[in-house]
N, CA, C and O atoms as a Tinker XYZ file with bonds, in Angstrom:
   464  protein
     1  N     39.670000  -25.396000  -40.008000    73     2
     2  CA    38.232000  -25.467000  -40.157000    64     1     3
     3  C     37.561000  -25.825000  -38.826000    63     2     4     5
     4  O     36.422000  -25.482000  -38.509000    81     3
     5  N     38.490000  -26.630000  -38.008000    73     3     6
     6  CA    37.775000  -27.064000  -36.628000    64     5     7
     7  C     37.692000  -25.772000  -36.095000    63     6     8     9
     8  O     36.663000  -25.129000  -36.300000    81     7
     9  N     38.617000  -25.281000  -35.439000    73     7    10
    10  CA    38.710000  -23.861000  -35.255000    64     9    11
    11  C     37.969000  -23.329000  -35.226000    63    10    12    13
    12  O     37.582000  -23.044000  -34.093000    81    11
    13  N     37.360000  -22.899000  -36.138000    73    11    14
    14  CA    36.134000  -22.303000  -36.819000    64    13    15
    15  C     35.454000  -22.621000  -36.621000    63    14    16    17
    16  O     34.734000  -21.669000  -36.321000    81    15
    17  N     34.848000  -23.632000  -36.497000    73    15    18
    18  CA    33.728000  -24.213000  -36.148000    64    17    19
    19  C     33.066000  -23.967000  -34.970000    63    18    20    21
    20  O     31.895000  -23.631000  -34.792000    81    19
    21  N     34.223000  -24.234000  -33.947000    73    19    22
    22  CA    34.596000  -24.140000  -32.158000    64    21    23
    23  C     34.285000  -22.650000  -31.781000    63    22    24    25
    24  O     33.655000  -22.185000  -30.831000    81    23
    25  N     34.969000  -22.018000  -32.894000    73    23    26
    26  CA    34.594000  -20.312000  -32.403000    64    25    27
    27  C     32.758000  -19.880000  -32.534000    63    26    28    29
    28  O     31.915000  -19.318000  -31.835000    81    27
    29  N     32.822000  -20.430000  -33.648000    73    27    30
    30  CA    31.206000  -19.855000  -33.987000    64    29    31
    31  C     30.302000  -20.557000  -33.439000    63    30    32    33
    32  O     29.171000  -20.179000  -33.744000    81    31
    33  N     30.370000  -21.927000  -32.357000    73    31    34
    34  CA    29.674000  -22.221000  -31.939000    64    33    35
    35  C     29.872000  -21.981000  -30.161000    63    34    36    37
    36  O     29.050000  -22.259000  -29.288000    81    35
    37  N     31.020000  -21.474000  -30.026000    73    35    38
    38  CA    31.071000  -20.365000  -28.744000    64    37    39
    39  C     30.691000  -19.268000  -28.525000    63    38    40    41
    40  O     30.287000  -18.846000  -27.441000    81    39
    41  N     30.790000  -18.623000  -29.639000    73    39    42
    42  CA    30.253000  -17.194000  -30.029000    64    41    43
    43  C     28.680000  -17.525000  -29.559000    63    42    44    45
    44  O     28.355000  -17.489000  -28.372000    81    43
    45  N     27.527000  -17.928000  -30.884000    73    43    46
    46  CA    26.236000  -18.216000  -30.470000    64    45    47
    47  C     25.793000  -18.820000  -29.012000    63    46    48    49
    48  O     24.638000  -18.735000  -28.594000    81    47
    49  N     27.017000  -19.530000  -28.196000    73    47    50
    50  CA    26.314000  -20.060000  -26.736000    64    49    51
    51  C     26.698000  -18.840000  -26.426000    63    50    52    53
    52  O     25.765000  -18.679000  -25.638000    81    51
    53  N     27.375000  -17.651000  -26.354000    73    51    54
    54  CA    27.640000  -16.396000  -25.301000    64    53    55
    55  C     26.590000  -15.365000  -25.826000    63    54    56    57
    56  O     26.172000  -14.450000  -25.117000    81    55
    57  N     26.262000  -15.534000  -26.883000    73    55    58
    58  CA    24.753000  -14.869000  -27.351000    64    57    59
    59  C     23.350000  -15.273000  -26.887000    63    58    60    61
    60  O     22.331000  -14.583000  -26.850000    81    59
    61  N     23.524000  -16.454000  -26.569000    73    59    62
    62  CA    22.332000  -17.094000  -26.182000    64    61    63
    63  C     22.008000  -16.768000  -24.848000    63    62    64    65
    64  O     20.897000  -16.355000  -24.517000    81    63
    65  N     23.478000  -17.041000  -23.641000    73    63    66
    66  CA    23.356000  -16.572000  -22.374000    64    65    67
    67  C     22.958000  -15.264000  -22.419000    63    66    68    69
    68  O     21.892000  -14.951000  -21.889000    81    67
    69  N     23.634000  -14.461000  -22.958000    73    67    70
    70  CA    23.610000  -13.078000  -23.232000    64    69    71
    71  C     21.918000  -12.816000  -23.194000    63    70    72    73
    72  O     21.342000  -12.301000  -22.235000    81    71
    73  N     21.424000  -13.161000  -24.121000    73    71    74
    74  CA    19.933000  -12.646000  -24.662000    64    73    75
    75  C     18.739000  -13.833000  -22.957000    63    74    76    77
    76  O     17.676000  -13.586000  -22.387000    81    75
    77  N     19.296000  -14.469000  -22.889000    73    75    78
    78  CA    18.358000  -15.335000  -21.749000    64    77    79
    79  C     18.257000  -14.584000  -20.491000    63    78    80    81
    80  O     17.476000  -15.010000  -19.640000    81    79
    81  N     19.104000  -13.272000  -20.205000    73    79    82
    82  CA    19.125000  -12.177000  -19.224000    64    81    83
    83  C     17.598000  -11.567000  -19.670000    63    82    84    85
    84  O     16.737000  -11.777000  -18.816000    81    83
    85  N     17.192000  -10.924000  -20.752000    73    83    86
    86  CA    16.076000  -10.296000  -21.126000    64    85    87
    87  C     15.415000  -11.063000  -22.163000    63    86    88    89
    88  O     15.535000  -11.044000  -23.388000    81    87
    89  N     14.574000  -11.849000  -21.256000    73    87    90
    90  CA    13.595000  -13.226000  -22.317000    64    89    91
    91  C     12.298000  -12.699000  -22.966000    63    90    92    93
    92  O     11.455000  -13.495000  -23.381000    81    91
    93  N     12.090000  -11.048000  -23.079000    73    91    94
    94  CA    11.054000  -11.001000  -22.960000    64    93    95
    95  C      9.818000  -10.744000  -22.114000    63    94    96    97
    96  O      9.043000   -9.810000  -22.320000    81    95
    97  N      9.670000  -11.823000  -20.955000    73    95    98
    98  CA     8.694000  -11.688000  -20.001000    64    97    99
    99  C      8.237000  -10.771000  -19.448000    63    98   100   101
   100  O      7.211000  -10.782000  -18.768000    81    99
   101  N      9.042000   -9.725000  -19.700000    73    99   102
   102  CA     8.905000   -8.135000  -19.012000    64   101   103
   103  C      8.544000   -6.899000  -19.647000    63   102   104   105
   104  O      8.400000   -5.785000  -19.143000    81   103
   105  N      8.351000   -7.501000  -21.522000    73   103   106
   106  CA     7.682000   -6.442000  -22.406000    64   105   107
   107  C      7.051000   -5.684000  -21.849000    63   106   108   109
   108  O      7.263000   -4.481000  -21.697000    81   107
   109  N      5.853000   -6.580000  -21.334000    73   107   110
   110  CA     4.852000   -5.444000  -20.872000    64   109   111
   111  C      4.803000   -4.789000  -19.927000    63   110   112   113
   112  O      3.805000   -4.069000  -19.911000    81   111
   113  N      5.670000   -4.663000  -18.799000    73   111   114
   114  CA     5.805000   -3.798000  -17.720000    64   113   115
   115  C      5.870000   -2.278000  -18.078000    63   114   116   117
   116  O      6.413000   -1.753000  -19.050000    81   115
   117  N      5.406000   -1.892000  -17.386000    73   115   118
   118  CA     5.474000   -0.160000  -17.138000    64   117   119
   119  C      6.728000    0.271000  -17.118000    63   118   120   121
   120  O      7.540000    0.215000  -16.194000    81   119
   121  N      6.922000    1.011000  -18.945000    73   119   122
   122  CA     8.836000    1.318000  -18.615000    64   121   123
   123  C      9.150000    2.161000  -17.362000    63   122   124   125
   124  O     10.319000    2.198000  -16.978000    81   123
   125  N      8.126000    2.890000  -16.648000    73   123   126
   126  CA     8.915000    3.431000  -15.590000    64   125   127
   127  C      9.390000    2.599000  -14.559000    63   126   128   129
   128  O     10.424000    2.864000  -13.946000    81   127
   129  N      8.583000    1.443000  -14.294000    73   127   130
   130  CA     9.124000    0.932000  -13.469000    64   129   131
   131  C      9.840000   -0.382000  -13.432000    63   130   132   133
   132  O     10.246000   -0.961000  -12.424000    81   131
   133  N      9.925000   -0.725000  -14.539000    73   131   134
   134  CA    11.572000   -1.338000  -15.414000    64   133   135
   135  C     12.601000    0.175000  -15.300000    63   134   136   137
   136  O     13.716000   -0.024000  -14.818000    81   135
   137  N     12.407000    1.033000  -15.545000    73   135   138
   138  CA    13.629000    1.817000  -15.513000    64   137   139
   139  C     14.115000    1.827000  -13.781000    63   138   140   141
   140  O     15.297000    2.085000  -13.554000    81   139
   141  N     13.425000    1.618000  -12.907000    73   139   142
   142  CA    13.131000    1.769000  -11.814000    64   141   143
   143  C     13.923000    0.457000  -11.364000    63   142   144   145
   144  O     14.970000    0.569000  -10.728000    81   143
   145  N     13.574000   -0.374000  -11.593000    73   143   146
   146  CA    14.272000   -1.795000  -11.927000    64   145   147
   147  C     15.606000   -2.305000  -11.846000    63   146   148   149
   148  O     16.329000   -2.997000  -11.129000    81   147
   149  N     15.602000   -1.540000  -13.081000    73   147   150
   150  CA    16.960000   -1.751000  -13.639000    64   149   151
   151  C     18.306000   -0.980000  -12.836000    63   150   152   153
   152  O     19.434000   -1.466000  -12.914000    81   151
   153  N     18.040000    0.170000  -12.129000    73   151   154
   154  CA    18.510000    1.119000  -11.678000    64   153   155
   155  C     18.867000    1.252000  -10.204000    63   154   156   157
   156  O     19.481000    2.132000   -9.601000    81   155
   157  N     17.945000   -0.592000   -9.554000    73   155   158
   158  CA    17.932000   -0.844000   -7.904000    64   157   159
   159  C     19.454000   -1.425000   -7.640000    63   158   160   161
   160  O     19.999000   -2.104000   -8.511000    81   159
   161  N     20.102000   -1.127000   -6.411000    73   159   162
   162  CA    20.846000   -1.122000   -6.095000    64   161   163
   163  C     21.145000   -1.380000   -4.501000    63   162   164   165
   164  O     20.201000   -1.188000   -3.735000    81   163
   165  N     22.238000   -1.749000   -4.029000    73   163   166
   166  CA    22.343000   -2.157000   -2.397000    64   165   167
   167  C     23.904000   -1.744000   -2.422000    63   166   168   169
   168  O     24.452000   -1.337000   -3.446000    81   167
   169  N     24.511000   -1.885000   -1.268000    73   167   170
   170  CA    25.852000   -1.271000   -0.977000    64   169   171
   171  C     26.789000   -2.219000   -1.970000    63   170   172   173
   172  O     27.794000   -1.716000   -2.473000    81   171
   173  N     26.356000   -3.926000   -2.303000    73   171   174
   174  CA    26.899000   -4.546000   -2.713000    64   173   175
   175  C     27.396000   -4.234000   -4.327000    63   174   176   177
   176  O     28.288000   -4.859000   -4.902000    81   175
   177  N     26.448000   -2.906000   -5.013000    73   175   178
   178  CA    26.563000   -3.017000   -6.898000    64   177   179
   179  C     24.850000   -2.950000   -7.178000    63   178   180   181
   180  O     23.957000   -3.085000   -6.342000    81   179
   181  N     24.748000   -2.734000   -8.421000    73   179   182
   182  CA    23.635000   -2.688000   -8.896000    64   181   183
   183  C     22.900000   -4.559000   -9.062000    63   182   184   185
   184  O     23.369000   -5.624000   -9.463000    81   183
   185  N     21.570000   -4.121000   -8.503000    73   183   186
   186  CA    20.865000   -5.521000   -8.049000    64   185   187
   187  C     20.979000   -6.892000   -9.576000    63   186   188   189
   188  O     21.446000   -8.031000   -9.558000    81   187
   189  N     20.296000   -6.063000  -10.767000    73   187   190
   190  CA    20.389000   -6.748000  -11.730000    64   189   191
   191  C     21.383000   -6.878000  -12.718000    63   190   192   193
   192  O     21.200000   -7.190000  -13.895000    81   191
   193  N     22.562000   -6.589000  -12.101000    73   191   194
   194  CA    23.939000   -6.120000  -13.222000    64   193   195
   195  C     24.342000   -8.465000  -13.323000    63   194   196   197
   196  O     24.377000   -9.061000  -14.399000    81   195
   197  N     24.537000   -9.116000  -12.039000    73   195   198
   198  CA    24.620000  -10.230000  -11.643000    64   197   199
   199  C     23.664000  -11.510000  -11.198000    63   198   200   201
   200  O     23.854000  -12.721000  -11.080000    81   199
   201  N     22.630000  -10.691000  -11.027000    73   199   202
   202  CA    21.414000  -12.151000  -10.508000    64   201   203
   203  C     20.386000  -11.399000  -11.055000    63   202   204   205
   204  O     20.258000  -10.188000  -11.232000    81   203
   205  N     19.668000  -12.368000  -11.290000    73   203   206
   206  CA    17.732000  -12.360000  -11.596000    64   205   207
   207  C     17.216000  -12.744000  -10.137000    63   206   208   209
   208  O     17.433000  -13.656000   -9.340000    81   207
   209  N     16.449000  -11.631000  -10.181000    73   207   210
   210  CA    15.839000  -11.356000   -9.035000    64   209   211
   211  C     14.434000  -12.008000   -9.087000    63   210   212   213
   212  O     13.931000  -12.400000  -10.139000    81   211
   213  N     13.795000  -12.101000   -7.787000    73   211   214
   214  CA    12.357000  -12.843000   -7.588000    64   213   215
   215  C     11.967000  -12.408000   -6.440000    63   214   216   217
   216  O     12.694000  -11.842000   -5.624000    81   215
   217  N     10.482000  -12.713000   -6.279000    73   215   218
   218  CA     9.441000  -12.463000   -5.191000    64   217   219
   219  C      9.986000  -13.790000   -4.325000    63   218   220   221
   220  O     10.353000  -14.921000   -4.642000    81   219
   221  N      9.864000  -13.155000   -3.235000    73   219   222
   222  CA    10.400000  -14.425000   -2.032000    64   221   223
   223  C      8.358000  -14.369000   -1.391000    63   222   224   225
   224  O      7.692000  -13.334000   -1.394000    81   223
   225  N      8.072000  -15.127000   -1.141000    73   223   226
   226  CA     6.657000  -15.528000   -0.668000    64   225   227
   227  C      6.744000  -15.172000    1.269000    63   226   228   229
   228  O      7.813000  -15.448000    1.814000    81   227
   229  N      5.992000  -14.786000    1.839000    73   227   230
   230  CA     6.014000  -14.676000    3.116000    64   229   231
   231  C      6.797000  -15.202000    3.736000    63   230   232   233
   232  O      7.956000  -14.886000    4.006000    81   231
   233  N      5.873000  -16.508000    4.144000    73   231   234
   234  CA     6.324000  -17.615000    4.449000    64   233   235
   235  C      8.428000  -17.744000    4.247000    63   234   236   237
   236  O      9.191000  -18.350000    4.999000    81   235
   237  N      8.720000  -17.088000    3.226000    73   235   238
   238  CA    10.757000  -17.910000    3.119000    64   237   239
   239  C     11.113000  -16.179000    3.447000    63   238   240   241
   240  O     12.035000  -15.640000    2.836000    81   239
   241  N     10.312000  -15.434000    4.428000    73   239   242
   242  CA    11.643000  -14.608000    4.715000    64   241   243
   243  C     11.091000  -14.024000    6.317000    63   242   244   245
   244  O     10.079000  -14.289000    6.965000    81   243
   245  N     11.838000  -13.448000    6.490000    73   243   246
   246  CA    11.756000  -13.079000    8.445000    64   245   247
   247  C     12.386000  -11.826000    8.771000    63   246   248   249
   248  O     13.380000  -11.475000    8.135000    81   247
   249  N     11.911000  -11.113000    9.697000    73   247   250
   250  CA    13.044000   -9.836000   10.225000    64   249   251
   251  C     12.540000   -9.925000   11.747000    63   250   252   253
   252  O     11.405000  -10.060000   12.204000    81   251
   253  N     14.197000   -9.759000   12.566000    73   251   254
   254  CA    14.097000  -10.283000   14.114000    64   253   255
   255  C     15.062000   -9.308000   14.378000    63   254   256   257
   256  O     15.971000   -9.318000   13.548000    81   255
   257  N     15.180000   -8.346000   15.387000    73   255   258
   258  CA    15.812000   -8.060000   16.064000    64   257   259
   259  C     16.627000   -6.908000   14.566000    63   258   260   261
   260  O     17.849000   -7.045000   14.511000    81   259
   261  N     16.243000   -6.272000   13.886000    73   259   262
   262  CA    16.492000   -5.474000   12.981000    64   261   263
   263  C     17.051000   -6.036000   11.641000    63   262   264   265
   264  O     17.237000   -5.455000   10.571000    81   263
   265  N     17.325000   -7.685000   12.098000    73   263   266
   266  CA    17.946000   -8.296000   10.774000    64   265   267
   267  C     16.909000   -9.161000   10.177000    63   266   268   269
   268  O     15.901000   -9.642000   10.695000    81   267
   269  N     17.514000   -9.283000    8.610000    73   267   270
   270  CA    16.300000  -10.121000    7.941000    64   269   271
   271  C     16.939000  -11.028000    7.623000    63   270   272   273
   272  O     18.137000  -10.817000    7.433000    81   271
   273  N     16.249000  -12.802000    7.381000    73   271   274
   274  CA    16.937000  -13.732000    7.198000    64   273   275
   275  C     16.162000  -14.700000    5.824000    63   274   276   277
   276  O     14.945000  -14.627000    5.993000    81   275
   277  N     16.358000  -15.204000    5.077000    73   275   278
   278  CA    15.493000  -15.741000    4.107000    64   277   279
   279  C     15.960000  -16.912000    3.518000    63   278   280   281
   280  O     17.155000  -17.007000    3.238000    81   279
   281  N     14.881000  -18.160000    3.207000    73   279   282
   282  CA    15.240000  -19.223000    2.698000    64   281   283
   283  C     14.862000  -19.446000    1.647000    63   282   284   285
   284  O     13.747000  -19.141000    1.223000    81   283
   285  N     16.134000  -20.287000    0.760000    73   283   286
   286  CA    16.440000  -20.278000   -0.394000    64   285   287
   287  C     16.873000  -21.909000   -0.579000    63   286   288   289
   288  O     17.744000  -22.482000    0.076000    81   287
   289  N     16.195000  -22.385000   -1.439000    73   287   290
   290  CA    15.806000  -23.969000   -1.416000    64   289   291
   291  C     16.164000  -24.815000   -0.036000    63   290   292   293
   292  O     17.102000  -25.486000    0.393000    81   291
   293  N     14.935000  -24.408000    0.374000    73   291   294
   294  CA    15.255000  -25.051000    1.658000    64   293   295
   295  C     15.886000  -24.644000    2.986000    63   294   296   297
   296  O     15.526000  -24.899000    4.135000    81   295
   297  N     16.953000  -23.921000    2.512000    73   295   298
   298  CA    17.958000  -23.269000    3.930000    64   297   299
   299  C     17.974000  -22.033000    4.009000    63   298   300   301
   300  O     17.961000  -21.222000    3.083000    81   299
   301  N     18.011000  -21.785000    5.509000    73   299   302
   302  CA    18.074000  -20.426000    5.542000    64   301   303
   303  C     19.366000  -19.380000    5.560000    63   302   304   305
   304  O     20.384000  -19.920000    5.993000    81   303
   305  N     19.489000  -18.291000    5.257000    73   303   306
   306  CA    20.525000  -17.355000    5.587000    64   305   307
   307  C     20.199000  -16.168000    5.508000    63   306   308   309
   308  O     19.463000  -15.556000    4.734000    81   307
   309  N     21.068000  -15.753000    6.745000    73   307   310
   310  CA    21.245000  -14.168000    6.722000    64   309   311
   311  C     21.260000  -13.526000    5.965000    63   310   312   313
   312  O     22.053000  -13.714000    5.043000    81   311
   313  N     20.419000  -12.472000    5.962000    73   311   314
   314  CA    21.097000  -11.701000    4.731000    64   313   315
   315  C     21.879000  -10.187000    5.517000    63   314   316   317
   316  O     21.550000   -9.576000    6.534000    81   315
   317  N     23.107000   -9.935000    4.454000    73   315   318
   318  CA    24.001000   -8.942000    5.060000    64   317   319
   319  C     23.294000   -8.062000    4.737000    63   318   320   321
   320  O     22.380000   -7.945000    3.922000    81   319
   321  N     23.942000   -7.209000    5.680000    73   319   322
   322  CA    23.271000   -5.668000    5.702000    64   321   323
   323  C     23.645000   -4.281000    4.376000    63   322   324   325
   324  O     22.945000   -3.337000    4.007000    81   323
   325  N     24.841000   -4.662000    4.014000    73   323   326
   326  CA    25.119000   -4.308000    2.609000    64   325   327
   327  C     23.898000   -4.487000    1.605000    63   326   328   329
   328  O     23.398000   -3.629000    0.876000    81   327
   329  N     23.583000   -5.688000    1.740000    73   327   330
   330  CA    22.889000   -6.216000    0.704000    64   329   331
   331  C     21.389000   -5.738000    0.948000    63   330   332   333
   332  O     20.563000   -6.209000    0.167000    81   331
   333  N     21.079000   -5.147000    1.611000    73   331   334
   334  CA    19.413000   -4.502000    1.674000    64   333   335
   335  C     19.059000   -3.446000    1.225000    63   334   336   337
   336  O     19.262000   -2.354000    1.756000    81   335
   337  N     18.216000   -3.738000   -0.296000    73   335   338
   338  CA    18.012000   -1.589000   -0.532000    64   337   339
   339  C     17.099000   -0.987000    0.146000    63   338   340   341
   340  O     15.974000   -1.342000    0.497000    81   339
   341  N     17.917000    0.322000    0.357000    73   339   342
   342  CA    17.434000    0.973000    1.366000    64   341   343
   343  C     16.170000    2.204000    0.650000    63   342   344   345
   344  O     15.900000    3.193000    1.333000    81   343
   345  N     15.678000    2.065000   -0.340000    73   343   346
   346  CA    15.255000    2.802000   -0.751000    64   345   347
   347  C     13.652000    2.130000   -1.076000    63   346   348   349
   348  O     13.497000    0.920000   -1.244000    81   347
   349  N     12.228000    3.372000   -1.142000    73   347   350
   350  CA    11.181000    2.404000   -0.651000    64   349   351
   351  C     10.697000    1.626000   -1.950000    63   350   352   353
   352  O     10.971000    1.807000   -3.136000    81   351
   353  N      9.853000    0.660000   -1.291000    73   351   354
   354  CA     9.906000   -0.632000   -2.300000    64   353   355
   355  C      8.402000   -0.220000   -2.973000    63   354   356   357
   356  O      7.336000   -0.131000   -2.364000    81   355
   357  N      8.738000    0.089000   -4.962000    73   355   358
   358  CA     7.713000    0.521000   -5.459000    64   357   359
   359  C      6.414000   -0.960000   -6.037000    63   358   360   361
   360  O      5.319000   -0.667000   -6.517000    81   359
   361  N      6.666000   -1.769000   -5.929000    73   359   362
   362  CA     6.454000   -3.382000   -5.845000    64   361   363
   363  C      4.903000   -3.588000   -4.818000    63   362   364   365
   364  O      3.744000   -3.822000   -5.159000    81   363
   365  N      5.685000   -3.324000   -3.147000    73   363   366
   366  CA     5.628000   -4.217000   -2.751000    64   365   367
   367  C      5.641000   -6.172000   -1.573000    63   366   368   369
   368  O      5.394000   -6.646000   -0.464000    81   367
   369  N      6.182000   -6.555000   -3.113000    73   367   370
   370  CA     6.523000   -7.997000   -2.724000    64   369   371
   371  C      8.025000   -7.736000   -2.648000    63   370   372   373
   372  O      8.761000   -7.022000   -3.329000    81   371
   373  N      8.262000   -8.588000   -1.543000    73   371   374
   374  CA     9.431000   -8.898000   -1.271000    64   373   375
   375  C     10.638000   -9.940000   -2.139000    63   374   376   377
   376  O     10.651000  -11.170000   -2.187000    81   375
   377  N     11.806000   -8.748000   -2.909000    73   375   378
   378  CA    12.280000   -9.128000   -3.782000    64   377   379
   379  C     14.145000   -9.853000   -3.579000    63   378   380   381
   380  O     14.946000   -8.976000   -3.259000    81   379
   381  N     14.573000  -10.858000   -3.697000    73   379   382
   382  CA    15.712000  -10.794000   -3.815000    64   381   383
   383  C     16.282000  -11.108000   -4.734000    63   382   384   385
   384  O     15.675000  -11.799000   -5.552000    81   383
   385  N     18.009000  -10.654000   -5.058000    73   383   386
   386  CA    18.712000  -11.367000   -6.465000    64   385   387
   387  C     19.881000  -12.040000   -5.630000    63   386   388   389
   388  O     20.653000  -11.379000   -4.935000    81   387
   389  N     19.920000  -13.005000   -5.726000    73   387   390
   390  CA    20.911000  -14.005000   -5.246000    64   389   391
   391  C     21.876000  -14.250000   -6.466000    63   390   392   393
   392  O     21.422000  -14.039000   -7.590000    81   391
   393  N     22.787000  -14.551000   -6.366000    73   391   394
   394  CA    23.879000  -15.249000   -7.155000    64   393   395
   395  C     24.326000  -16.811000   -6.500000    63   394   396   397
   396  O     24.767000  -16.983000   -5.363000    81   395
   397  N     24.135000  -17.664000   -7.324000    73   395   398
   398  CA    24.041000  -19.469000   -6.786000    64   397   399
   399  C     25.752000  -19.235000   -7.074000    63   398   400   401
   400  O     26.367000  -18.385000   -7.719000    81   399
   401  N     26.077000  -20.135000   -6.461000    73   399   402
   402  CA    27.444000  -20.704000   -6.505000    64   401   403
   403  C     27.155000  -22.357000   -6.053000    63   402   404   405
   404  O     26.130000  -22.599000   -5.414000    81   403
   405  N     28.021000  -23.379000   -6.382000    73   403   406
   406  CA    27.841000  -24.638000   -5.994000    64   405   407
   407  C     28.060000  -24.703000   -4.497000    63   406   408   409
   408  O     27.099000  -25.226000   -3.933000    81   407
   409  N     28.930000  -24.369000   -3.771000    73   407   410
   410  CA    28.487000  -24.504000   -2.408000    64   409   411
   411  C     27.865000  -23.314000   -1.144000    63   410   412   413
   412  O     28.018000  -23.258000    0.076000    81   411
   413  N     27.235000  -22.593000   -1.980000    73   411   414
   414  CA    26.754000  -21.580000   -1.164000    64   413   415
   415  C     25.713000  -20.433000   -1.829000    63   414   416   417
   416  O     25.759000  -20.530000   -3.055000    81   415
   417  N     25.256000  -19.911000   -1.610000    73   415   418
   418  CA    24.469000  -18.356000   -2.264000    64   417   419
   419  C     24.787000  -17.414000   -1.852000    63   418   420   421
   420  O     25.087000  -17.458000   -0.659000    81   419
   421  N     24.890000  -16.271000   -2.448000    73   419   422
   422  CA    25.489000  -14.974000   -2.380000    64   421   423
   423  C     24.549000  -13.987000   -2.995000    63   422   424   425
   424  O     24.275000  -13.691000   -4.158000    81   423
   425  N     24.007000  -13.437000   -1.409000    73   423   426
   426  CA    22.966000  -12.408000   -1.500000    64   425   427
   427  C     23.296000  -10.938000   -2.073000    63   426   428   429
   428  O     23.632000  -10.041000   -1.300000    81   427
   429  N     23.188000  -10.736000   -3.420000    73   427   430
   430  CA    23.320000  -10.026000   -4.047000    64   429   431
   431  C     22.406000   -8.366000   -3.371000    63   430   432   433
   432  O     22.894000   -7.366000   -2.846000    81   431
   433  N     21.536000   -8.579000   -3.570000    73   431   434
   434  CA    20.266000   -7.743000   -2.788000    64   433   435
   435  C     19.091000   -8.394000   -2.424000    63   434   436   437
   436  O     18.509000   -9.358000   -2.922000    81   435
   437  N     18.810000   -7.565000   -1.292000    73   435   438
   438  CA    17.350000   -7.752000   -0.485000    64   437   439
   439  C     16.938000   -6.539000   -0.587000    63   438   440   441
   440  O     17.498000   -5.458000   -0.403000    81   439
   441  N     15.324000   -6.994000   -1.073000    73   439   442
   442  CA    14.221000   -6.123000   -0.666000    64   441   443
   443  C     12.953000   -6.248000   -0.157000    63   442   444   445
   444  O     11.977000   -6.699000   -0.757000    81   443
   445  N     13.011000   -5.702000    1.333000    73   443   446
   446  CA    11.755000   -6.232000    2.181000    64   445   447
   447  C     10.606000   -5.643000    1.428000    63   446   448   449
   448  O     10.848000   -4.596000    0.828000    81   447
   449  N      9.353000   -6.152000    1.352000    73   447   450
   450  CA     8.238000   -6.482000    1.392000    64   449   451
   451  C      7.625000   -5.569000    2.718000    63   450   452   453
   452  O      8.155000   -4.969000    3.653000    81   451
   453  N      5.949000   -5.849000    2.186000    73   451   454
   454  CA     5.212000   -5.800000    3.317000    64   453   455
   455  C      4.582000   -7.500000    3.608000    63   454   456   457
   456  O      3.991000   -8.135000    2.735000    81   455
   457  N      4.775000   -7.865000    4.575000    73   455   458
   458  CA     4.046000   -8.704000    5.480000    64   457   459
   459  C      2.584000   -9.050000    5.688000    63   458   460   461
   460  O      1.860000   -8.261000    6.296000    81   459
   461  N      2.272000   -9.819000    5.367000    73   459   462
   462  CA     0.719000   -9.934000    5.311000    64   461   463
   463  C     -0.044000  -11.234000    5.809000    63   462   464
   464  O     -1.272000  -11.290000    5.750000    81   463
């Protein structure tokens, strides 16, 4: 019976993570450009298969000398060149999906922005 218990209340936390990927917040977007979205990609894999992506604000990102670098609570890092889509940005704002790890971040994709 413990067993049981243990399973079905593992089951519902991998449903829960599961469903907290698509909360909603994005109903109302323009399915084309959720399909558009969903479909961005960098040399590294598809952008949203691993991280939730966000608007990086002016101010936390930079490009010097052909590379772009961006900060992410506080610190900065490179971002690899794998990791930049190369394709034009229908947005915008400057987007990245990071993947956190406890001692480091792992730039999933970058997408430059315009500058303003």
């Amino acid at each position: 019976m413990l067993r049981a218990g243990c399973f079905v209340l593992a089951s519902l936390l991998c449903v829960g993570a599961a469903m907290a990927r698509d909360d909603g917040r994005y109903a109302n977007t323009d399915p084309e450009l959720k399909k558009w979205f969903d479909k961005l990609s960098s040399k590294r894999g598809p952008c949203c298969s691993d991280a939730d992506g966000f608007a990086l604000s002016d101010v936390d990102w930079e490009s010097k000398d052909g590379r772009y670098r961006v900060r992410l609570e506080g610190k900065w890092y490179d971002v690899p060149e794998d990791a930049v889509v190369t394709e034009p940005n229908r947005v915008g704002r400057t987007m990245i999906w990071p993947i956190k790890y406890p001692d480091t971040i792992h730039i999933r994709c970058f997408m430059p922005g315009a500058m303003m």
